[in-house]
N, CA, C and O atoms as a Tripos MOL2 file, in Angstrom:
@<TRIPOS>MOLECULE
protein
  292   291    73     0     0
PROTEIN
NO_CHARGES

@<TRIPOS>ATOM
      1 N         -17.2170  -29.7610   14.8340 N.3       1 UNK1
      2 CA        -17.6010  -28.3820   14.7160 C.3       1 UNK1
      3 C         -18.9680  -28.3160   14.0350 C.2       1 UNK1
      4 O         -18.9330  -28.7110   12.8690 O.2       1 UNK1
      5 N         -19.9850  -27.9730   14.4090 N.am      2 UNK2
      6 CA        -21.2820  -27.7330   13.7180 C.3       2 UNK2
      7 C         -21.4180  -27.0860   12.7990 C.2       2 UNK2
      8 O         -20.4510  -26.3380   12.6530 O.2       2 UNK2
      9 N         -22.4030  -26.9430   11.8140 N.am      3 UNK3
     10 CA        -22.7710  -26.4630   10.9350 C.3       3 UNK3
     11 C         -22.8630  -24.6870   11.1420 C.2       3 UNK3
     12 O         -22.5510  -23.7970   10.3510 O.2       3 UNK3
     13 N         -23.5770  -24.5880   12.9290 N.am      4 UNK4
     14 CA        -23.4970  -23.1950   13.1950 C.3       4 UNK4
     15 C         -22.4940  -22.7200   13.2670 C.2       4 UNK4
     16 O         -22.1420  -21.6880   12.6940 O.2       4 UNK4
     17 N         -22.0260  -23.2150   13.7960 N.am      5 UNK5
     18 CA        -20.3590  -22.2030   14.4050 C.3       5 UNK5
     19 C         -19.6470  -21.8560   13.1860 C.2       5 UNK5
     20 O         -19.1550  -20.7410   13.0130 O.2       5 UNK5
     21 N         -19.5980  -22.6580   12.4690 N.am      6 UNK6
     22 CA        -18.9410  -22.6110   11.1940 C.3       6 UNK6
     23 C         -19.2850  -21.0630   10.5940 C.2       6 UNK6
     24 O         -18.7160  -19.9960   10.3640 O.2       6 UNK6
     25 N         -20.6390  -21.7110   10.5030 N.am      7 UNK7
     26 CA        -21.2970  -20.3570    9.6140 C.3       7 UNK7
     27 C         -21.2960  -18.3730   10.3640 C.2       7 UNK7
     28 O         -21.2970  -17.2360    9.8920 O.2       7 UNK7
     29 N         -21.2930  -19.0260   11.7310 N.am      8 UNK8
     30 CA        -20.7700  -17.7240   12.5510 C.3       8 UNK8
     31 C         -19.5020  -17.4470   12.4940 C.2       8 UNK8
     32 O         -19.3210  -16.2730   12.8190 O.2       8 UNK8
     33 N         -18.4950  -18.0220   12.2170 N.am      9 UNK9
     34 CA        -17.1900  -17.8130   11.8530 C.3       9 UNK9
     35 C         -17.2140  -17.0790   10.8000 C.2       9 UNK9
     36 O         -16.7700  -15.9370   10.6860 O.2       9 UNK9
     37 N         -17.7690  -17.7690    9.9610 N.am     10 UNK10
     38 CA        -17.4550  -16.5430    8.6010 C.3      10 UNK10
     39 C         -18.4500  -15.2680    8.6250 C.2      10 UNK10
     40 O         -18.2290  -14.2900    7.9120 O.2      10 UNK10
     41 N         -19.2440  -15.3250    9.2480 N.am     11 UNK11
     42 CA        -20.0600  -14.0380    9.5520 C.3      11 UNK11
     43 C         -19.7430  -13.4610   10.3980 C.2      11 UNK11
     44 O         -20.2490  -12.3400   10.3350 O.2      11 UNK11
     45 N         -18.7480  -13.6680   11.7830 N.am     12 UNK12
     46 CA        -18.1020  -13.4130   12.3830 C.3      12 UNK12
     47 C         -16.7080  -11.9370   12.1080 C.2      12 UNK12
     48 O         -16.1420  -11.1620   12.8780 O.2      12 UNK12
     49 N         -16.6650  -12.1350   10.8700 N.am     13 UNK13
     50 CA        -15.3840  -11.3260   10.1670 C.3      13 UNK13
     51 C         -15.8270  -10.4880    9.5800 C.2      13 UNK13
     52 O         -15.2260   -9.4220    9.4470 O.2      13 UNK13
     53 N         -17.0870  -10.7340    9.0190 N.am     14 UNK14
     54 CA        -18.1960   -9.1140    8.3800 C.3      14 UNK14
     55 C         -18.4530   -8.6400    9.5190 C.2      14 UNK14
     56 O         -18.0160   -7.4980    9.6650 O.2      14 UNK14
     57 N         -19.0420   -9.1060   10.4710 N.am     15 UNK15
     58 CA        -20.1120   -8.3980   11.5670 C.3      15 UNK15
     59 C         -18.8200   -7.3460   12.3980 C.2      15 UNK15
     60 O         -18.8650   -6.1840   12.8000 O.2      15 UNK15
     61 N         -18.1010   -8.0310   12.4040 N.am     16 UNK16
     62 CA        -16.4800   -7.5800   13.5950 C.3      16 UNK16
     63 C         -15.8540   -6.1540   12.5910 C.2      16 UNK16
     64 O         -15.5820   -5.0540   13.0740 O.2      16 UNK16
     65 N         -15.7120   -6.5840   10.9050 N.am     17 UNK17
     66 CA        -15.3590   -5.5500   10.5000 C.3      17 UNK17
     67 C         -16.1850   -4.0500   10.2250 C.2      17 UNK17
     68 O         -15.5990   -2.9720   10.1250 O.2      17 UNK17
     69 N         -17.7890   -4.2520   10.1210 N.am     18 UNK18
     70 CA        -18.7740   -3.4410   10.2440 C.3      18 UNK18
     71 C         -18.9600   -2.8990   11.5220 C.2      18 UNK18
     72 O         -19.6790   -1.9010   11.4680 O.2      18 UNK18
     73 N         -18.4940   -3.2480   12.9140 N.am     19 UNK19
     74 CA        -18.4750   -3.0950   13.7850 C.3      19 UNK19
     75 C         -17.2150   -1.7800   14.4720 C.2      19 UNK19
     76 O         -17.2710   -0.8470   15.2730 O.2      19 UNK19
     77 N         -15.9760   -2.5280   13.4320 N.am     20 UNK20
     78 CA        -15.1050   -1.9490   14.0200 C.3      20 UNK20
     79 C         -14.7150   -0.4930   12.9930 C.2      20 UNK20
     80 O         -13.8540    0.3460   13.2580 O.2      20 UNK20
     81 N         -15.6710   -0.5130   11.7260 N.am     21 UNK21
     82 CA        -15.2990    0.7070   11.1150 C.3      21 UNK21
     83 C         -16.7890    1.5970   11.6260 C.2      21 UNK21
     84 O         -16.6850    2.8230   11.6600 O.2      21 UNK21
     85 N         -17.8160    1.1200   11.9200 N.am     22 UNK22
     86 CA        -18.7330    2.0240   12.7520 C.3      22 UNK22
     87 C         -18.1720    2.8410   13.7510 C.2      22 UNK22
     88 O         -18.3240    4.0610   13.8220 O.2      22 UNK22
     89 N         -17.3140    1.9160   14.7630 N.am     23 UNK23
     90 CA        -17.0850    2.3750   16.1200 C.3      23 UNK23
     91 C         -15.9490    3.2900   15.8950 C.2      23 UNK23
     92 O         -15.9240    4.2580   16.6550 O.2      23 UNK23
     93 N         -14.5940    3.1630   14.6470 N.am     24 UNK24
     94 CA        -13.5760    4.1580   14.4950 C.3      24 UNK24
     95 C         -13.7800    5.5290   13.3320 C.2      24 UNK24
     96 O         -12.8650    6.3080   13.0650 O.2      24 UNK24
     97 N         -14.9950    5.5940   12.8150 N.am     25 UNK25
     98 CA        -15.8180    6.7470   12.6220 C.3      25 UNK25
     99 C         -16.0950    7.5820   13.3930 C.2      25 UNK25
    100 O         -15.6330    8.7220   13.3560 O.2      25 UNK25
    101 N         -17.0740    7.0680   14.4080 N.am     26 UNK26
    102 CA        -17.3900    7.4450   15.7410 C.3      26 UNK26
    103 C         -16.3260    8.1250   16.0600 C.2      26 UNK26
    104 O         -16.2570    9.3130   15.7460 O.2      26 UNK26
    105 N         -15.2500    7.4610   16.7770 N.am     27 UNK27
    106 CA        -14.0880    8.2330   17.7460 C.3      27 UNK27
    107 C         -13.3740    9.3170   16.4260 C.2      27 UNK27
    108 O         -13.4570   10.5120   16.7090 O.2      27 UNK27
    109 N         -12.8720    9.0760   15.4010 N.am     28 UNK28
    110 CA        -12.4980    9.9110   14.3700 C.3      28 UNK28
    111 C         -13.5550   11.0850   14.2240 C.2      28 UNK28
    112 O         -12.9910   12.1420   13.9400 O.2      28 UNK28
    113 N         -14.5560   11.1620   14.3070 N.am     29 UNK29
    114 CA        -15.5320   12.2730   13.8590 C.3      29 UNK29
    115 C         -15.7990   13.0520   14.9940 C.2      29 UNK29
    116 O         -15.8340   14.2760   14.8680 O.2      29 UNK29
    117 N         -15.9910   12.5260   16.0820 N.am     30 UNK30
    118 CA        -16.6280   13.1640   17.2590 C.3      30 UNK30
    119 C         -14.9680   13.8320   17.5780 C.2      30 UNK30
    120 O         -13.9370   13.1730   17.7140 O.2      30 UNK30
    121 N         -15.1400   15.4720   17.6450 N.am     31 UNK31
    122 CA        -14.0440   16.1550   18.6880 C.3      31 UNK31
    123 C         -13.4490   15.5290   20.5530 C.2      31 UNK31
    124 O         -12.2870   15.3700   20.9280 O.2      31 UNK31
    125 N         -14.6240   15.3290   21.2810 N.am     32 UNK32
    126 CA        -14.2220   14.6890   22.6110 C.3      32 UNK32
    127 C         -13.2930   13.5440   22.5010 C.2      32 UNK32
    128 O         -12.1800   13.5170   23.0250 O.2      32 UNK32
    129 N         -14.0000   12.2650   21.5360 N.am     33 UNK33
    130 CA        -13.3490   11.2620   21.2720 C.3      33 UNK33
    131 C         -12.1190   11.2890   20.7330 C.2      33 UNK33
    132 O         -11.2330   10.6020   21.2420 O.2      33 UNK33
    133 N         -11.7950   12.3140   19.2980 N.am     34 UNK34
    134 CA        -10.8040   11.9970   18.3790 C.3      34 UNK34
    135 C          -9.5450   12.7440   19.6780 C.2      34 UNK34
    136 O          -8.4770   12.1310   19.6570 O.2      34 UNK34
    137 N          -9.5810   13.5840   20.4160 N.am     35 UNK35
    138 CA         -8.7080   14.1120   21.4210 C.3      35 UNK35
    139 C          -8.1560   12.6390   22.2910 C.2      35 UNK35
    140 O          -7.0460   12.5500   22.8160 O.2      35 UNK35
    141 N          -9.0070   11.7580   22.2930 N.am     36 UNK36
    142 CA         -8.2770   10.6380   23.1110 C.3      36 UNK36
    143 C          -8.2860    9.0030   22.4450 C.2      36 UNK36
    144 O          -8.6360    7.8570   22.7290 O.2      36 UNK36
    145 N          -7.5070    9.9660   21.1410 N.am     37 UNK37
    146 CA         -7.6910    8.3280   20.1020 C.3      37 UNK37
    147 C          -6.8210    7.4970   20.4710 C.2      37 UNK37
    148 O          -7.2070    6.3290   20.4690 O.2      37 UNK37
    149 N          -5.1960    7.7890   20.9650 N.am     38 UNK38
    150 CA         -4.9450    6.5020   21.3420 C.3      38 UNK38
    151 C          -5.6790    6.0090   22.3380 C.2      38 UNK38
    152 O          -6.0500    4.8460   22.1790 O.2      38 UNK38
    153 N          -6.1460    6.8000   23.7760 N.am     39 UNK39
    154 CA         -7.0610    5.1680   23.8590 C.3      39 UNK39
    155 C          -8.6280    4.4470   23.8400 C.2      39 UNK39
    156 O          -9.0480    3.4680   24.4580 O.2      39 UNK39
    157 N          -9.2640    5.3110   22.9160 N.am     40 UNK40
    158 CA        -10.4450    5.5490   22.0150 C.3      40 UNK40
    159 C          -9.7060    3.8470   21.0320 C.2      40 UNK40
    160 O         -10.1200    2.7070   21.2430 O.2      40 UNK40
    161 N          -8.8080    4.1550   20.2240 N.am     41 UNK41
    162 CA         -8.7390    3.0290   19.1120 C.3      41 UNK41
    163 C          -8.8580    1.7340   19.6770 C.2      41 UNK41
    164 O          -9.6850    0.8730   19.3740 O.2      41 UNK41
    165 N          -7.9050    1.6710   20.5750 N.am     42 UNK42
    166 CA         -8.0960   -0.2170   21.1410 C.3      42 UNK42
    167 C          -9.4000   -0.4820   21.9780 C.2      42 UNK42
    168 O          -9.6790   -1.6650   22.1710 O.2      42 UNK42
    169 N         -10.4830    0.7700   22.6540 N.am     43 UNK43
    170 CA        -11.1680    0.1480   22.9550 C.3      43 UNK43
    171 C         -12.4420    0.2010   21.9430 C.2      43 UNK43
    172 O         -13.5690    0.0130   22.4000 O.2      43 UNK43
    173 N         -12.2380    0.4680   20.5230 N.am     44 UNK44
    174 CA        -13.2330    0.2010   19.5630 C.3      44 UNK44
    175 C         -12.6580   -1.1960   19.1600 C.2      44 UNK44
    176 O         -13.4830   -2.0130   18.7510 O.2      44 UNK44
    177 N         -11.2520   -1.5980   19.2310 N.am     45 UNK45
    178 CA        -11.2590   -3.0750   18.9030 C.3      45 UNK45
    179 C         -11.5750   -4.0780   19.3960 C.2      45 UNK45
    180 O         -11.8820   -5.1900   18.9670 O.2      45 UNK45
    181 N         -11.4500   -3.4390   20.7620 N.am     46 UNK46
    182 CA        -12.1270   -4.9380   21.6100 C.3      46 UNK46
    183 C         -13.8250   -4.5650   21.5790 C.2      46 UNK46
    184 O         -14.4190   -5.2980   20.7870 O.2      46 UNK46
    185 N         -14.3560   -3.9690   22.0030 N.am     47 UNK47
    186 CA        -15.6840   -3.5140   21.6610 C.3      47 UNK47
    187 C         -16.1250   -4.0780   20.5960 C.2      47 UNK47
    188 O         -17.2060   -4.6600   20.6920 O.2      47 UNK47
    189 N         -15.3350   -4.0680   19.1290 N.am     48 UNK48
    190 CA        -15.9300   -4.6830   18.1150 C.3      48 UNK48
    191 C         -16.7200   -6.7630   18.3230 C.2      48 UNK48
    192 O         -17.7020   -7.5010   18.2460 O.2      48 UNK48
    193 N         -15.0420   -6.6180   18.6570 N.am     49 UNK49
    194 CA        -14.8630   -8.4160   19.0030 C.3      49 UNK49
    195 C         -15.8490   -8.7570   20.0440 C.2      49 UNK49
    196 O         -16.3760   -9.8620   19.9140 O.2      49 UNK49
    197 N         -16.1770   -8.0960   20.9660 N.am     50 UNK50
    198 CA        -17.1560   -8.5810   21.8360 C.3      50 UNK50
    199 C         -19.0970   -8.4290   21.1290 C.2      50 UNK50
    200 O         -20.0760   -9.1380   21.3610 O.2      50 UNK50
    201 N         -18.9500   -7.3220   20.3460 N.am     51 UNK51
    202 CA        -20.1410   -7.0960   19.7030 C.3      51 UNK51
    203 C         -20.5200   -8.2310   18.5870 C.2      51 UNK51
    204 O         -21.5660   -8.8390   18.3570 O.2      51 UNK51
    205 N         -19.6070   -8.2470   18.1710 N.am     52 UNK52
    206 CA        -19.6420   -9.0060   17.0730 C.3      52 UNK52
    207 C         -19.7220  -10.5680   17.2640 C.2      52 UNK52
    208 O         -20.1900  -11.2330   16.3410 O.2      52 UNK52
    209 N         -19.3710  -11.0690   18.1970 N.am     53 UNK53
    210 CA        -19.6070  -12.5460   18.3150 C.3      53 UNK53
    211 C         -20.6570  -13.1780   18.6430 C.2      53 UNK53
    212 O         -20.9720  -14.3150   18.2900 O.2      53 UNK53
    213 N         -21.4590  -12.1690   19.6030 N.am     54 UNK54
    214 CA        -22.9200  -12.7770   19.4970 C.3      54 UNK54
    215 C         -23.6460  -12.6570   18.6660 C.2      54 UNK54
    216 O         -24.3510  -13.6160   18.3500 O.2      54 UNK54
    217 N         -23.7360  -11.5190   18.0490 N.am     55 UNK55
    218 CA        -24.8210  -10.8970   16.7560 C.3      55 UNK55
    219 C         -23.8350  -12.0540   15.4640 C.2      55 UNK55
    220 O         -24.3680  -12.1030   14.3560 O.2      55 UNK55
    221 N         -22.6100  -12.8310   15.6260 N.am     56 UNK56
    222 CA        -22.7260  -13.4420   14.4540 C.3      56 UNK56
    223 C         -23.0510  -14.9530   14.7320 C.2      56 UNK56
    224 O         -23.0110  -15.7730   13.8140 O.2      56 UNK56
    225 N         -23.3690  -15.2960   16.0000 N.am     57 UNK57
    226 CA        -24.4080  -16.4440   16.5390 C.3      57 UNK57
    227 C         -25.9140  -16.1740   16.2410 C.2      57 UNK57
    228 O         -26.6580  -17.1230   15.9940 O.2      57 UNK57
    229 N         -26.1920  -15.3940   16.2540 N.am     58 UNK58
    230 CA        -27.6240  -14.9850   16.1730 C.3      58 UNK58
    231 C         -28.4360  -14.7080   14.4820 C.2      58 UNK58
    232 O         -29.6170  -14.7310   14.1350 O.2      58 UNK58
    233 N         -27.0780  -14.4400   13.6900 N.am     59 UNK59
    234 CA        -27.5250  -14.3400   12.6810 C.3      59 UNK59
    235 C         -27.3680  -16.0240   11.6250 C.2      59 UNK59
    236 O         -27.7950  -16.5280   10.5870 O.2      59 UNK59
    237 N         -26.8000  -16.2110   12.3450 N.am     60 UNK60
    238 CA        -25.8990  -17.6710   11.5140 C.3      60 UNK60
    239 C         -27.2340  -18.7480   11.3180 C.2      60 UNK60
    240 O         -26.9690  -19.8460   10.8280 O.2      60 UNK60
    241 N         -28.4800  -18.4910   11.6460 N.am     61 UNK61
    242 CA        -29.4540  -20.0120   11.7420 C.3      61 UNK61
    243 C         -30.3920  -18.9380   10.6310 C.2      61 UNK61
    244 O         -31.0700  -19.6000    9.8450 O.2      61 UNK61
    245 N         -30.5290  -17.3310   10.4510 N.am     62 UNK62
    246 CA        -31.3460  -17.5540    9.0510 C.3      62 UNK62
    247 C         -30.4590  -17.9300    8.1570 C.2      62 UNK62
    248 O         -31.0530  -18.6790    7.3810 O.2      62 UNK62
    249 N         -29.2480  -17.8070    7.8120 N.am     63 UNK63
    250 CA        -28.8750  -18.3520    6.7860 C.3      63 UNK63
    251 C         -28.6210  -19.2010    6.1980 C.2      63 UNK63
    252 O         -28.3400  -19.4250    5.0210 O.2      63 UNK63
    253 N         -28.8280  -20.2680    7.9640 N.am     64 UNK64
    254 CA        -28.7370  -21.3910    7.2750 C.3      64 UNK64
    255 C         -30.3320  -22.1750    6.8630 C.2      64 UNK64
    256 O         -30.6080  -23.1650    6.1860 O.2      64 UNK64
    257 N         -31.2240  -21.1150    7.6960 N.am     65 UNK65
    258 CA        -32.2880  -21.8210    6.8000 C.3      65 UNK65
    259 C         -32.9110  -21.5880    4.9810 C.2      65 UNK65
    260 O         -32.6550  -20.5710    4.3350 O.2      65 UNK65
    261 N         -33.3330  -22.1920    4.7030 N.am     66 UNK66
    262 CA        -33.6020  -22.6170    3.3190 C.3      66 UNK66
    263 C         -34.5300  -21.3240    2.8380 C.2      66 UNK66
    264 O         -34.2050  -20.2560    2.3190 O.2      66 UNK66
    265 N         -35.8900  -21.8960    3.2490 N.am     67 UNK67
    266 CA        -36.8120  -21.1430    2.8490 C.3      67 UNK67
    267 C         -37.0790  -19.8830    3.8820 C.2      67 UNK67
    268 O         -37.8380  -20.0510    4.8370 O.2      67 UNK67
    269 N         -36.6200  -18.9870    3.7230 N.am     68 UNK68
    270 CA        -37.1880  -17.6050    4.6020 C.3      68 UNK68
    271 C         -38.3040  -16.5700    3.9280 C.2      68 UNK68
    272 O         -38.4790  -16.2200    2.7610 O.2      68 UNK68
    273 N         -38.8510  -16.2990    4.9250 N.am     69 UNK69
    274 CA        -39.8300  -15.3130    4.1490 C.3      69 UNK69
    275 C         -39.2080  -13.8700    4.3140 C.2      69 UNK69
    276 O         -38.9320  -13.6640    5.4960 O.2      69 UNK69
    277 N         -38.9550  -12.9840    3.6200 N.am     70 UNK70
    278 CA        -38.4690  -11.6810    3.3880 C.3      70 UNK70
    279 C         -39.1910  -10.8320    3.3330 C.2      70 UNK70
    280 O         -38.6720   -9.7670    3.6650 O.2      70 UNK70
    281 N         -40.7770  -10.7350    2.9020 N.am     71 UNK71
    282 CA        -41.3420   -9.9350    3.1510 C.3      71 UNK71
    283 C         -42.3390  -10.5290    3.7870 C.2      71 UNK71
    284 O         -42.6660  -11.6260    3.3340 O.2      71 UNK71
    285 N         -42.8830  -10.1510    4.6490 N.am     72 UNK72
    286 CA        -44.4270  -10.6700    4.8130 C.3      72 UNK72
    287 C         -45.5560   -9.9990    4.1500 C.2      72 UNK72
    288 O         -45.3950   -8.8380    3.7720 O.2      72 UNK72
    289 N         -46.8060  -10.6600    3.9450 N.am     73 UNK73
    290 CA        -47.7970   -9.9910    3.3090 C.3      73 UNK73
    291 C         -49.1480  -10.4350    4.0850 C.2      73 UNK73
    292 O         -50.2380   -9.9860    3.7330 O.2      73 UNK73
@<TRIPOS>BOND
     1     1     2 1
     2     2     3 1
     3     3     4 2
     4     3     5 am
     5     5     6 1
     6     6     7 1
     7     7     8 2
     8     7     9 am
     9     9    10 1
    10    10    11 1
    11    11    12 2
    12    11    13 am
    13    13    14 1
    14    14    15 1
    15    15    16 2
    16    15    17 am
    17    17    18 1
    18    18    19 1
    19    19    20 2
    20    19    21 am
    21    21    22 1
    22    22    23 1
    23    23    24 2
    24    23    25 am
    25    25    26 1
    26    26    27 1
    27    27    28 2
    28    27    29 am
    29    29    30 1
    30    30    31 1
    31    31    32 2
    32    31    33 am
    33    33    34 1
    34    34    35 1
    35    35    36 2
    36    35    37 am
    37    37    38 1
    38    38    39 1
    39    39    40 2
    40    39    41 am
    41    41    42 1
    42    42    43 1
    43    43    44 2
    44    43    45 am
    45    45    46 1
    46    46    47 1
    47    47    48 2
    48    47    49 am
    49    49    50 1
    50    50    51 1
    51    51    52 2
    52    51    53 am
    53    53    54 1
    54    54    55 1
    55    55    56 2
    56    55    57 am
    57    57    58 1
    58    58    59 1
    59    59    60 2
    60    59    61 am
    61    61    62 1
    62    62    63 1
    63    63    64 2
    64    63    65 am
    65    65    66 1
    66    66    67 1
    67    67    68 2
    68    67    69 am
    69    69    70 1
    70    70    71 1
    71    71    72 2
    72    71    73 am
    73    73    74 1
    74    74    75 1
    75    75    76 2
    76    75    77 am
    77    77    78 1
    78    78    79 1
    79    79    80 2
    80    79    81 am
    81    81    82 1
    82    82    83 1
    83    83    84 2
    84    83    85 am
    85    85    86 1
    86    86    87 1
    87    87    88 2
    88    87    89 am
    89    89    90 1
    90    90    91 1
    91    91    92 2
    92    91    93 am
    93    93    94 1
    94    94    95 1
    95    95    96 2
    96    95    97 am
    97    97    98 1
    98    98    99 1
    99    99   100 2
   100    99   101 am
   101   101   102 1
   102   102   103 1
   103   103   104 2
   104   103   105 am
   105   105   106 1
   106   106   107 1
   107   107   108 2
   108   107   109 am
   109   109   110 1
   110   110   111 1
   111   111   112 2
   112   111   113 am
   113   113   114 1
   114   114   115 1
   115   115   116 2
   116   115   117 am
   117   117   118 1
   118   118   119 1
   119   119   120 2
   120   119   121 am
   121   121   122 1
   122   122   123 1
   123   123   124 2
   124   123   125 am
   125   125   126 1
   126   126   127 1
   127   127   128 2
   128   127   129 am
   129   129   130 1
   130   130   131 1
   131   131   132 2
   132   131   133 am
   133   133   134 1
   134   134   135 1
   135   135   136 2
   136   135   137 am
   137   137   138 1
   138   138   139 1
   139   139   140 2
   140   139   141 am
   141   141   142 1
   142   142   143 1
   143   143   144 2
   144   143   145 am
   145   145   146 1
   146   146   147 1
   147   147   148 2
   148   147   149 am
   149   149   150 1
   150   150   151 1
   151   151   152 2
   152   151   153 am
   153   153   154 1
   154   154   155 1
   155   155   156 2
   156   155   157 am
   157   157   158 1
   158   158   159 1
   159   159   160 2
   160   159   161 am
   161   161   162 1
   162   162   163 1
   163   163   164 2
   164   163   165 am
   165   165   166 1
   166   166   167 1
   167   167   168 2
   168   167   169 am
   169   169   170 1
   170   170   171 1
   171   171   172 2
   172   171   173 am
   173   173   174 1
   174   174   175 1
   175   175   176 2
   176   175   177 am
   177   177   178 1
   178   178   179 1
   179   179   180 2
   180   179   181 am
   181   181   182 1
   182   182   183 1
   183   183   184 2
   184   183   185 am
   185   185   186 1
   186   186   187 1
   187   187   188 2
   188   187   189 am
   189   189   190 1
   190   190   191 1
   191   191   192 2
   192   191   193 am
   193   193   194 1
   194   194   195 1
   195   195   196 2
   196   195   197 am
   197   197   198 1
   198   198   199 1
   199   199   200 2
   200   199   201 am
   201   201   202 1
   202   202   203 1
   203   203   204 2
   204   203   205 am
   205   205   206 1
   206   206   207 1
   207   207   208 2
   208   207   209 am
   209   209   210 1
   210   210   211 1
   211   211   212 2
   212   211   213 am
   213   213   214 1
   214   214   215 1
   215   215   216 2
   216   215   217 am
   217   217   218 1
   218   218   219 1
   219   219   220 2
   220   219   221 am
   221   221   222 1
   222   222   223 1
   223   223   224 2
   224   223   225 am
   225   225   226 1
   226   226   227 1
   227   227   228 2
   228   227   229 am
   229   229   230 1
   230   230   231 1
   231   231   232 2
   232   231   233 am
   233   233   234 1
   234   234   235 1
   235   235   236 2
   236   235   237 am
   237   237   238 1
   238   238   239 1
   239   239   240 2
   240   239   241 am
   241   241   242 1
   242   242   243 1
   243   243   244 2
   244   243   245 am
   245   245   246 1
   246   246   247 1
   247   247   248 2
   248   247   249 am
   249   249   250 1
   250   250   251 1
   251   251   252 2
   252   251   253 am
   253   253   254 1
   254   254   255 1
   255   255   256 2
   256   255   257 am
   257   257   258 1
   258   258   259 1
   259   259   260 2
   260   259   261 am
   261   261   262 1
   262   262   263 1
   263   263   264 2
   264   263   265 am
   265   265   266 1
   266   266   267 1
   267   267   268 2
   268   267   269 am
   269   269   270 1
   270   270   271 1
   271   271   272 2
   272   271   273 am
   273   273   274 1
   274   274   275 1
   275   275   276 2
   276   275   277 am
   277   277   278 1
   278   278   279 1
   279   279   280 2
   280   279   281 am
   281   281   282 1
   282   282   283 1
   283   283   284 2
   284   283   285 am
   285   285   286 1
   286   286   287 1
   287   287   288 2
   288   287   289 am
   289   289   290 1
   290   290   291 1
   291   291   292 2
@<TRIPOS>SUBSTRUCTURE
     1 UNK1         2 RESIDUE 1 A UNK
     2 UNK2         6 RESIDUE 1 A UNK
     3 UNK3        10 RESIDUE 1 A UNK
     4 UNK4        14 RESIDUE 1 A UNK
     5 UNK5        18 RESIDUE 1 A UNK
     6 UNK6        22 RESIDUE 1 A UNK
     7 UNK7        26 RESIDUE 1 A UNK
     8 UNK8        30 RESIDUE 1 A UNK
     9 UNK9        34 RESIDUE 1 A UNK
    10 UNK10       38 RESIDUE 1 A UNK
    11 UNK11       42 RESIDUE 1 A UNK
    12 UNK12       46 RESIDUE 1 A UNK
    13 UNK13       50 RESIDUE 1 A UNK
    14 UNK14       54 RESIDUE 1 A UNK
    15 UNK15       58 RESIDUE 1 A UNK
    16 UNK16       62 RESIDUE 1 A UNK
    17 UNK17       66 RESIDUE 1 A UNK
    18 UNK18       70 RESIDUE 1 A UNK
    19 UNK19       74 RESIDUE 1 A UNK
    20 UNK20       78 RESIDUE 1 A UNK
    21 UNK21       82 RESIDUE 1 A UNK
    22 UNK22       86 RESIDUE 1 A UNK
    23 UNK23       90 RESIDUE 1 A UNK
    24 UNK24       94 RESIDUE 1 A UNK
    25 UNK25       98 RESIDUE 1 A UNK
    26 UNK26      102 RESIDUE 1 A UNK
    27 UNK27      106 RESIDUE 1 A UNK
    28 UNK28      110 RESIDUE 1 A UNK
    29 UNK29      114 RESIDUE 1 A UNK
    30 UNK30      118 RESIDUE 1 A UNK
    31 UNK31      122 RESIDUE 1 A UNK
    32 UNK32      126 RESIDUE 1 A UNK
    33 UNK33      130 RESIDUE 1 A UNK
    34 UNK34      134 RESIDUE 1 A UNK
    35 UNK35      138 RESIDUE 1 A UNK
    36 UNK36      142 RESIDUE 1 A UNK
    37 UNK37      146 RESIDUE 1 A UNK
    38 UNK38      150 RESIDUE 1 A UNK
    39 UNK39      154 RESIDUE 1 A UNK
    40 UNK40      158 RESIDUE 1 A UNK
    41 UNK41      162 RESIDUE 1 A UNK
    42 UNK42      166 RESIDUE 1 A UNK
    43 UNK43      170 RESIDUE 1 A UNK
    44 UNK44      174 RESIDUE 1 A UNK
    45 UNK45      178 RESIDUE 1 A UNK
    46 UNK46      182 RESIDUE 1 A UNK
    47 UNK47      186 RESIDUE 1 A UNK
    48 UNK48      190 RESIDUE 1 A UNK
    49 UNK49      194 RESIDUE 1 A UNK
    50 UNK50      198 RESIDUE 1 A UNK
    51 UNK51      202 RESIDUE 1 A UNK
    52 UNK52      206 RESIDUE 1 A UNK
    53 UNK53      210 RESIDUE 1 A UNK
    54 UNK54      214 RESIDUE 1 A UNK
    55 UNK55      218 RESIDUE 1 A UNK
    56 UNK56      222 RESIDUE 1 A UNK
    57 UNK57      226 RESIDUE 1 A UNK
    58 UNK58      230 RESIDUE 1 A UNK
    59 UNK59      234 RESIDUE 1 A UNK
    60 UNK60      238 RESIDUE 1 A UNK
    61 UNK61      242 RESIDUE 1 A UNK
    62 UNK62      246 RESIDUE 1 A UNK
    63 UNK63      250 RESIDUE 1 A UNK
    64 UNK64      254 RESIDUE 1 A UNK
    65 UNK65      258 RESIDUE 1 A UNK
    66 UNK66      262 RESIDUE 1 A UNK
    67 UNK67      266 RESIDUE 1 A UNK
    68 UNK68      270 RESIDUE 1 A UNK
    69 UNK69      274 RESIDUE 1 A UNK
    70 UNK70      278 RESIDUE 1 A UNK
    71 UNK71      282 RESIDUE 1 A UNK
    72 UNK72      286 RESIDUE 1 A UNK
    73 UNK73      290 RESIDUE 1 A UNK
């Protein structure tokens, strides 16, 4: 198992849970949506899981690098 995957795994479970309380806000707040929450809810869960697995590949190599620059000047 690589060093990446690893590290997308555990970033994997932030990105999925930020994902999935964005998306059940959304359907909870909006009137159209909250009218068809049962099946509004399961497709913010899978929605999450699919969002979330690439964006926690993508984020997983700054963290694993050392020196990053944060601001530029």
């Amino acid at each position: 198992m690589s060093t990446r995957f690893q590290i997308a795994l555990l970033i994997f479970m932030m990105t999925n849970a930020v994902a999935f309380g964005v998306g059940i806000i959304l359907v909870l707040m909006i009137p159209a949506l909250a009218a068809y929450a049962l099946e509004a809810i399961p497709a913010v869960v899978l929605a999450s899981f699919v969002v979330s697995a690439p964006a926690a590949w993508f984020i997983a190599p700054t963290l694993r690098s050392r020196y990053q620059r944060i601001h530029s000047r």
